[in-house]
TIKOLVEX-597816 format. One record per residue (C-alpha): x, y, z; residue number from 1. Coordinates in steps of 0.1 Angstrom, whole numbers, plus 2048, in hexadecimal, padded with zeros to 3 digits. Layout:
N
X/Y/Z/NUM
...
END
This chain:
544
896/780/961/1
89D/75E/969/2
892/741/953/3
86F/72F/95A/4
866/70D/961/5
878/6F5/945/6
858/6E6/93A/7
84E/709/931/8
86E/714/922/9
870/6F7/908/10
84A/6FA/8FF/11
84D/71F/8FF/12
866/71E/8E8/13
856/703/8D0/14
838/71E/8D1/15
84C/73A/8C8/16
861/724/8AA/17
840/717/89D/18
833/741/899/19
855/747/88B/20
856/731/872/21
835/736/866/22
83B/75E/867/23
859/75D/852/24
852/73F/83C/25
829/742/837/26
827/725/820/27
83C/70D/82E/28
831/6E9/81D/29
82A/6DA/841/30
815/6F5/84C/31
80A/70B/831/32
7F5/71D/84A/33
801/740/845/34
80B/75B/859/35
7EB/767/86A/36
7E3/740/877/37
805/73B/87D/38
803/75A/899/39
7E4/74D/8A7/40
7F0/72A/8A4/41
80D/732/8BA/42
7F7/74B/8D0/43
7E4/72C/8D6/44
805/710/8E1/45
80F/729/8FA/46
7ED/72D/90B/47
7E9/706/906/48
80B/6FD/914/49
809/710/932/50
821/72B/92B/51
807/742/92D/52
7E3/745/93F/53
7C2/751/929/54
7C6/770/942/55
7EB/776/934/56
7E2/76E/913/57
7CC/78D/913/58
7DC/7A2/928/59
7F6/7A1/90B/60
7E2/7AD/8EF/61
7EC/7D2/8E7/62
7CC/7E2/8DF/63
7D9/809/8DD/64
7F2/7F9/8C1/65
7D4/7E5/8B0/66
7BB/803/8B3/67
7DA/819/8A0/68
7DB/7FB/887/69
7B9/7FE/87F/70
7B3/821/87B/71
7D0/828/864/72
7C4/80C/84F/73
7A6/81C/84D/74
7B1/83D/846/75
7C7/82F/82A/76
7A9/820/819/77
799/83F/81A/78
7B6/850/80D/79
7B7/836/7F0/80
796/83C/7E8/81
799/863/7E5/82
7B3/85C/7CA/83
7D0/86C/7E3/84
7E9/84E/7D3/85
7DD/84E/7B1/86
7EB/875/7B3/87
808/86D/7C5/88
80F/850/7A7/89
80D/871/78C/90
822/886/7A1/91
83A/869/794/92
83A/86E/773/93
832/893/771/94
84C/8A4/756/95
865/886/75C/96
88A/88B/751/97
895/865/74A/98
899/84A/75E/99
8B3/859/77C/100
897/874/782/101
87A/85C/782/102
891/843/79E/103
895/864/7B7/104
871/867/7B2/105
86A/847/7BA/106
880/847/7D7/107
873/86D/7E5/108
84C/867/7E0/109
84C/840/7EE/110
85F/852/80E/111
84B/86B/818/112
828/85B/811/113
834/83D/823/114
839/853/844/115
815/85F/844/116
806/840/835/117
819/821/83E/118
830/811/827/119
81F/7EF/820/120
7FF/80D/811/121
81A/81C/7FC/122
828/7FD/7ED/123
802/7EE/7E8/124
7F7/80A/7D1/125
816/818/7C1/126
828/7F7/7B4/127
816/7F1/798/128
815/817/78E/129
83B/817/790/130
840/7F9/77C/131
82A/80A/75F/132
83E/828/75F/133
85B/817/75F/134
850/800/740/135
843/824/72E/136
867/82E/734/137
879/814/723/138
88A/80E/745/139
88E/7F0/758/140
878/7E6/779/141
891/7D7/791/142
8A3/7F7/79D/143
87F/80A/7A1/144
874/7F0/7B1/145
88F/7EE/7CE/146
888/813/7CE/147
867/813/7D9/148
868/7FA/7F0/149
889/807/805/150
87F/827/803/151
85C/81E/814/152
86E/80B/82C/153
887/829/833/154
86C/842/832/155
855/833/84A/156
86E/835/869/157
868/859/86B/158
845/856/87C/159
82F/83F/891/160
819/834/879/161
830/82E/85B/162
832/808/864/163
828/7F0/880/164
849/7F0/894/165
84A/812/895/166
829/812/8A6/167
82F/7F7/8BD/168
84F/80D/8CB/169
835/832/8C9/170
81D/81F/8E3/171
835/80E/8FA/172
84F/82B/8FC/173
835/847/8FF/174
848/85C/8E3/175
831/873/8D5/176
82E/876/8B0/177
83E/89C/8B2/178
85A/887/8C2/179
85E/86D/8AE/180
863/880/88D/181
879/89C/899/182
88F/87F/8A8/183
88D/86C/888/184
88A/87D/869/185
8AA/88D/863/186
8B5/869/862/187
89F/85E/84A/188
8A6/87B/835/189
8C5/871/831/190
8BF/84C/82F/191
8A6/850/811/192
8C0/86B/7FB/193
8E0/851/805/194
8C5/836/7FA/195
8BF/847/7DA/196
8E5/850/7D3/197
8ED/827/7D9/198
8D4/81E/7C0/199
8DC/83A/7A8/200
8FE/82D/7A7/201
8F3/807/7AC/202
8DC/80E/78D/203
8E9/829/778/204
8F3/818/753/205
8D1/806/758/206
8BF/82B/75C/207
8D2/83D/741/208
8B9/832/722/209
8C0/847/707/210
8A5/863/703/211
89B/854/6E0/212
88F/834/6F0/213
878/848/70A/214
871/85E/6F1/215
85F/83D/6DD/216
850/82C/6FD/217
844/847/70A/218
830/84C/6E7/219
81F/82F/6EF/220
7FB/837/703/221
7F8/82B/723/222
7DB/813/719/223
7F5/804/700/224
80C/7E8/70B/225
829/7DA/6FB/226
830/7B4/6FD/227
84B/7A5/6E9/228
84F/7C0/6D0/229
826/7C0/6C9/230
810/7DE/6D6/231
7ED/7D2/6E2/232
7D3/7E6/6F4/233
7C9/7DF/716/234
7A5/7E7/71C/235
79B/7EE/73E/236
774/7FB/748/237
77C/81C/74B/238
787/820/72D/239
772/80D/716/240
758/825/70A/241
748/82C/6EB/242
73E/84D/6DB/243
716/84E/6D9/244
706/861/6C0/245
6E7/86E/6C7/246
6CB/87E/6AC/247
6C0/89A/6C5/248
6D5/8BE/6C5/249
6C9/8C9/6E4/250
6DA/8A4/6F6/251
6FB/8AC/6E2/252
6FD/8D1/6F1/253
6F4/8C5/70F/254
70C/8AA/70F/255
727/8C1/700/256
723/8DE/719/257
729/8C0/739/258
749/8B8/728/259
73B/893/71E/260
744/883/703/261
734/860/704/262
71C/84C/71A/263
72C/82B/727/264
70E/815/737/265
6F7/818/717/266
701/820/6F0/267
6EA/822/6D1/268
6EF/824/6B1/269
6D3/83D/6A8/270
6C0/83C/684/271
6C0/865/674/272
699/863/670/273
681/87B/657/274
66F/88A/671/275
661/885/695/276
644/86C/687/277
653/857/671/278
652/833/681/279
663/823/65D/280
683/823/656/281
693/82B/637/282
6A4/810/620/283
6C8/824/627/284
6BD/81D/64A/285
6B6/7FC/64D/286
6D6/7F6/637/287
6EE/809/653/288
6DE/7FF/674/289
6CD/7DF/66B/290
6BB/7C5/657/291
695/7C2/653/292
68D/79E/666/293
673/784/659/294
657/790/66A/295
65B/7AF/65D/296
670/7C3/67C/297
68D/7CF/67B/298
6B1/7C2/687/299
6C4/7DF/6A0/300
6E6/7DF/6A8/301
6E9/7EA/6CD/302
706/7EF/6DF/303
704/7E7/709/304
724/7EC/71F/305
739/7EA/6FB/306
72D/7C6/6F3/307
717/7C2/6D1/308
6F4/7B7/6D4/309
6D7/7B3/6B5/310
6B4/7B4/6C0/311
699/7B3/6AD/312
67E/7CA/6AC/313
661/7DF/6A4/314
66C/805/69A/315
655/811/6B0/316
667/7FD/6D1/317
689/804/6C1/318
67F/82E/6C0/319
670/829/6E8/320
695/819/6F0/321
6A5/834/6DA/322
68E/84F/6ED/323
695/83F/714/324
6BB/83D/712/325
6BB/863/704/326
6AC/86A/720/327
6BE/854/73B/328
6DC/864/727/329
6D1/88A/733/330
6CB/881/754/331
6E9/876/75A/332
6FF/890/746/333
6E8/8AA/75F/334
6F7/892/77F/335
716/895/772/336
720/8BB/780/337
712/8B3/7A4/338
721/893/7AB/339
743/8A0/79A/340
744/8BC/7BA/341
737/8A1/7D3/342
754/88B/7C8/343
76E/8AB/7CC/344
75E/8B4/7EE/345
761/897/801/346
783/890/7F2/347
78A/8AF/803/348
77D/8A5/825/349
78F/882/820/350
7AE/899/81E/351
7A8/8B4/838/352
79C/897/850/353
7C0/886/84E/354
7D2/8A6/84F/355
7BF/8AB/870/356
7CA/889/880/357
7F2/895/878/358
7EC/8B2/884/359
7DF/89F/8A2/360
7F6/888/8A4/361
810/8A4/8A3/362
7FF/8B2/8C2/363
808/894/8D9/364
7E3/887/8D6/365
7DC/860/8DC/366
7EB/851/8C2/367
7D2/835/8C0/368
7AF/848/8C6/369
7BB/862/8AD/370
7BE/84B/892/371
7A0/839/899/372
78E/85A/89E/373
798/865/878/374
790/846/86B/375
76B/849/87A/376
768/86F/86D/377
76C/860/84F/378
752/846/84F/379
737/85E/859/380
742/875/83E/381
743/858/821/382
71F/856/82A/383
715/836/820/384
719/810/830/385
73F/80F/837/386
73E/7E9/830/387
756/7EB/80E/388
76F/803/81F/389
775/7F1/83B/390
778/7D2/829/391
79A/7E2/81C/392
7A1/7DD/843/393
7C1/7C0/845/394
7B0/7AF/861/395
7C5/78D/85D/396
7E5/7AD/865/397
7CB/7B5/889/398
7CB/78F/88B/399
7EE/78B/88A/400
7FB/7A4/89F/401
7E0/798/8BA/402
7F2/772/8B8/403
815/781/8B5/404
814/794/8D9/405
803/77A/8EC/406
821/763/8DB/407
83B/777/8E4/408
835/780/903/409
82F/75E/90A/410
856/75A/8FB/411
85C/778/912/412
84F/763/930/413
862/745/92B/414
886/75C/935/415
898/755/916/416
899/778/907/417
8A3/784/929/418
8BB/769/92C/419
8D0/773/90B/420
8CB/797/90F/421
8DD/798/92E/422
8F7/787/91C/423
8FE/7A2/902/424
8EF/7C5/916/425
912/7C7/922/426
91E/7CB/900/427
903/7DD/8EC/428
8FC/802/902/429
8F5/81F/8EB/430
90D/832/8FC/431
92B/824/8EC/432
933/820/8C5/433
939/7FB/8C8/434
916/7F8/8DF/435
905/807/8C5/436
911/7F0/8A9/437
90C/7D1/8BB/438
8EB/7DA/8C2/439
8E3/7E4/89E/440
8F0/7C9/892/441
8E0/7B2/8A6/442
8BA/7C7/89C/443
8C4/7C1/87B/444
8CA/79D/87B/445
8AA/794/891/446
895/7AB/87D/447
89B/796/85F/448
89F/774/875/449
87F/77A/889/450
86D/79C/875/451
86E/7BF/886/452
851/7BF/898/453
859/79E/8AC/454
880/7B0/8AD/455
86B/7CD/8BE/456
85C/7BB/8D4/457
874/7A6/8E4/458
891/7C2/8E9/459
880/7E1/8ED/460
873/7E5/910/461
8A0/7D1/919/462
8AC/7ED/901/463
89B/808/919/464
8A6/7FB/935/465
8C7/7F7/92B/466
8C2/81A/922/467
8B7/828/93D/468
8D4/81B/94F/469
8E6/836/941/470
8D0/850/940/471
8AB/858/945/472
8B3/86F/923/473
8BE/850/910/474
89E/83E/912/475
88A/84D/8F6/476
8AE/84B/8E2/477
8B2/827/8E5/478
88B/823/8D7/479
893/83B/8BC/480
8AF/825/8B3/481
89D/809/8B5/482
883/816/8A1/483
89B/820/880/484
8B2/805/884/485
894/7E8/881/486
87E/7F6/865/487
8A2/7FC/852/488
8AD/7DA/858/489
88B/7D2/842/490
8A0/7DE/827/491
8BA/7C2/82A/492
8A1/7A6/818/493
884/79E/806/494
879/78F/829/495
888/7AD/83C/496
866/7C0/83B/497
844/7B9/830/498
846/7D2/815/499
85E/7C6/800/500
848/7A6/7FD/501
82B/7B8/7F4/502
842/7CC/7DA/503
84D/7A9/7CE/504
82A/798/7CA/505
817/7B4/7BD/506
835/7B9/7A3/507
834/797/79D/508
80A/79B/796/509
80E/7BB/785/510
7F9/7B6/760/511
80B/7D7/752/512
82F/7C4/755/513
833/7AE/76A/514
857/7A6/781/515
867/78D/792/516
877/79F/7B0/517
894/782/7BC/518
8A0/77E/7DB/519
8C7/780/7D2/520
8BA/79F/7BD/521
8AE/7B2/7DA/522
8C8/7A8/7F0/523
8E3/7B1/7DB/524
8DF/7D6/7E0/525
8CA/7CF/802/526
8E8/7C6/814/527
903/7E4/80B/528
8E2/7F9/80D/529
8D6/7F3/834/530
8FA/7F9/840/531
8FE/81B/830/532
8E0/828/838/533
8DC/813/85C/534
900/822/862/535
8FA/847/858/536
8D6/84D/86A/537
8E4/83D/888/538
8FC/858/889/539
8E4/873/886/540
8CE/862/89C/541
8E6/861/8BB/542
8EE/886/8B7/543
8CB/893/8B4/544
END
C-alpha cells in the first residue's frame, strides 16, 4: 500500500501519537484525560483532519467484537454474583501445604478461570483474596502477586474470550473456538507449569516459612489482622451480629431448628417477666435493663444494627416493641428455608447457563450472539430490573475499543504500517526459525510499546497475508501465533497488559494488606519470564 496524501500522513500520525500516549500513559500531567477520552479523542482528530470520513469512521467500528465484549462482561457479573469466584478463592486455600503449594495454586486456578472468564475478571476478584492468604501464611505478597497476574495473562491465550486481543484475532480470522483451543492450549499448558517452575525457583527461600510460623498465623481468625505486631479486629457487616435472647420457648426452638443463631436488623434485650400480665417490672429488672426516668417510665437499652440506643418509655410500649420484633423475628426465621433453595437454584441456572454458551461456543456457534444470548438468559432468569448488574458493565472498555479501531484504521489509512511492514515481511515468515523470531520479537516489543490489542490490529490481517503466501494452511498458524505471542508479551511489564495494572492498583488498595507492586519488581522476573515461556509455546505451537 502506498503512502497517502502528506497532509494526511503527518496529521494521521499526530492522531494516532496523541491515542498512544494517552493509552499507555493515562495521566499524563498535560492531558490527564485518561484512556477512554484519549481513544475517542484521537477517533475524533482523524475524522476532523480528513484522514478519515464519518462513513469510514463507522464503517470501522467492530460490532461482532463489541457485542462479545459485552456479553462476557455480563456473564462474568453474573458469575460474580453466584459466588463462582468466591469458591474458586477457597479452592485456594483448601488443606494448603506451605507456601510452594499455595504459589502452584495460585498459578493453576488464575489459569484456567482466566480462559473461561477473562483475565482482567480473574485479577479483579481474586487479588485481594490472594494477598489475605498470603498474610494468614506468614508469606510474602510479591511472588503471589506476579503469579496471579502472569498466569492470567498466560492462561487466557488458550481461548477467544480469555482477553480482548484474543477476540479481536477469533472474529477477524474466523477460528472457531474448538479451533482456537486445540491449537493453543498445549502451549499454554506448558507456559503456565514453566511459569510456575521460574517463580518457584525465583521465589523459593522467600516460600520456605518454617511450619511453626504458619502454624501461629494461621491461628489467627480471618476477621483478625495483624499490624505492627498488634492484633485488631476488623468488622465488616456480615459479620457483626449479636446473639438475641428472646423470653418465648417456642421462638428459641423455632429459631434453633432453622439453624439461626441471631437476628441481625433488630436486637433486644428482653426483661424475664412474672407472668403474661404483669405490665411492672421488678426492681432486679429495672436494675439490669434500665433506670426508672423522672416521669416515672422506664429507661431501655435497645440495640439496632449493633449501635446502642436508650429510649424512654412506658412498659406497656416497651412489651408492644418486645412483642412486634418476636414476631418480625419468626417471620423471617420461617423465610429463611425458601429463600436459602431460591438462592441455590438460580446459582445453579447461573452455572448451567454458562456451561451452555462453552458448550456453544465449542460447537462453532457465533461467537458474538452466543455470548450475548447467555448474558440475556440470564437477565430474564435473575428476574428483577437488571439495572445493578449491568452497571458492573466496563462501558468506558466498549468506549475505548470503539475510539481505538476508528484510530487505527485511520493509522492504517495513512500507509505507514504498510510502509514498514513491507520493510521487515521479508525477514519475519513463520516458515523459518529466524522469521519466526523476528516476528515475535517485534509482537513483543509493540505490544508493550503500543498495547496488544493496537499490536493486533495493525499486523494481523499483514501477518496473514504474509502467511498465506506460503500456504493457505499457514494462515490460521500465523493468527495462532499472533495470538500467544501478544497476550504473553503482556507479561514483559507492569504496562505489558492491563492485568497486571489492575493486580497492581487493587493490591495497592487492598485494606487486608496492602502492596506496592514496582515496576523494576515486576520486570525483574517479567523479562527472563516472557522469553521462556514465549520461546517454548512457540515451539509447540508451530508443530501442532
Amino acid at each position: 500500500m502506498a503512502l497517502a496524501a502528506t497532509y494526511k500522513v503527518i496529521l494521521g500520525s499526530i492522531a494516532f501519537g496523541i491515542f498512544w500516549v494517552l493509552a499507555v500513559f493515562p495521566a499524563v500531567p498535560f492531558l490527564p484525560i485518561g484512556r477512554t477520552a484519549g481513544s475517542l479523542l484521537g477517533a475524533m482528530l482523524m475524522v476532523v483532519f480528513g484522514v478519515l470520513s464519518p462513513d469510514q469512521a463507522y464503517a470501522a467500528i467492530d460490532l461482532p467484537i463489541l457485542g462479545l465484549l459485552f456479553g462476557t462482561m455480563v456473564v462474568s457479573a453474573f458469575l460474580e454474583q453466584a459466588d463462582m469466584f468466591k469458591y474458586l478463592g477457597n479452592l485456594l486455600a483448601w488443606k494448603s501445604r506451605g507456601g510452594k503449594d499455595l504459589l502452584f495454586r495460585v498459578c493453576l486456578i488464575s489459569a484456567f478461570s482466566s480462559a473461561l472468564f477473562t483475565n482482567d475478571t480473574v485479577c479483579v476478584v481474586l487479588t485481594e483474596f490472594v494477598l489475605k492468604v498470603a498474610k494468614q501464611n506468614n508469606l510474602p505478597a510479591r511472588p503471589f502477586l506476579l503469579a496471579l497476574a502472569s498466569s492470567a495473562n498466560i492462561g487466557s491465550s488458550a481461548t477467544p474470550i480469555g482477553n480482548p486481543q484474543n477476540l479481536v484475532i477469533a472474529v477477524r480470522s474466523g477460528i472457531s473456538f474448538g479451533q482456537f483451543l486445540k491449537g493453543l492450549v498445549g502451549a499454554m499448558l506448558v507456559g503456565v507449569l514453566v511459569n510456575a517452575a521460574i517463580l518457584l525457583g525465583y521465589f523459593w527461600k522467600a516460600l520456605s516459612v518454617k511450619k511453626k510460623d504458619v502454624e501461629v498465623a494461621s491461628a489467627v481468625p480471618d476477621e483478625l489482622e495483624v499490624e505492627n505486631g498488634v492484633i485488631s479486629h476488623r468488622f465488616s457487616p456480615a459479620t457483626m451480629s449479636h446473639q438475641t435472647s428472646f423470653n418465648s420457648q417456642d421462638l428459641e426452638a423455632t429459631l434453633a431448628s432453622a439453624g439461626v443463631t441471631g437476628i441481625g436488623d433488630i436486637s433486644l434485650r428482653s426483661r424475664q417477666y412474672n407472668n403474661d400480665t404483669d405490665l411492672e417490672p421488678s426492681a432486679t429488672e429495672l436494675k439490669e435493663n434500665g433506670t426508672h426516668g423522672a416521669n416515672g417510665t422506664n429507661e431501655h437499652v435497645i440495640l439496632v444494627d449493633g449501635m446502642h440506643s436508650k429510649q424512654l418509655m412506658k412498659p406497656s410500649a416497651s412489651r408492644r416493641i418486645r412483642e412486634a420484633a418476636i414476631e418480625e423475628s419468626v417471620a423471617e426465621v420461617e423465610e429463611v428455608p425458601s429463600a436459602r433453595w431460591r438462592r441455590i437454584a438460580w446459582k445453579v441456572s447461573v452455572y448451567l447457563v454458562t456451561l451452555g454458551m462453552l458448550v456453544a461456543l465449542l460447537m462453532g456457534l457465533n461467537l458474538s450472539w452466543t455470548a450475548i444470548t447467555a448474558a440475556l438468559v440470564l437477565v430474564v432468569i435473575d428476574f428483577k430490573d437488571a439495572q445493578q448488574c449491568l452497571e458492573k458493565v466496563s462501558y468506558s472498555l466498549l468506549i475505548f475499543f470503539c475510539g481505538m479501531f476508528i484510530t487505527v484504521d485511520g493509522f492504517n489509512r495513512t500507509g505507514i504500517p504498510s510502509a514498514l511492514w513491507d520493510l521487515v515481511e521479508p525477514y519475519s515468515r513463520i516458515d523459518t526459525a529466524s522469521g519466526l523470531a523476528l516476528l515475535s520479537l517485534m509482537v513483543l516489543v509493540l505490544s508493550n510499546i503500543a498495547s496488544n490489542v493496537p499490536t493486533v490490529l495493525l499486523l494481523g490481517t499483514r501477518v496473514a497475508t504474509s502467511a498465506a503466501k506460503i500456504s493457505p494452511g499457514e494462515v490460521n498458524k500465523a493468527w495462532l501465533i499472533l495470538a500467544y505471542v501478544s497476550t504473553v508479551a503482556g507479561n514483559l511489564s507492569l504496562l505489558g497488559s492491563a492485568a497486571n495494572l489492575i493486580v497492581c492498583e487493587q493490591a495497592r488498595r487492598a485494606q487486608v494488606s496492602g502492596y506496592n507492586l514496582s515496576f523494576f519488581s515486576h520486570l525483574r522476573f517479567g523479562v527472563p519470564s516472557t522469553l521462556v515461556v514465549t520461546v517454548v509455546g512457540l515451539l509447540l505451537v508451530t508443530i501442532s
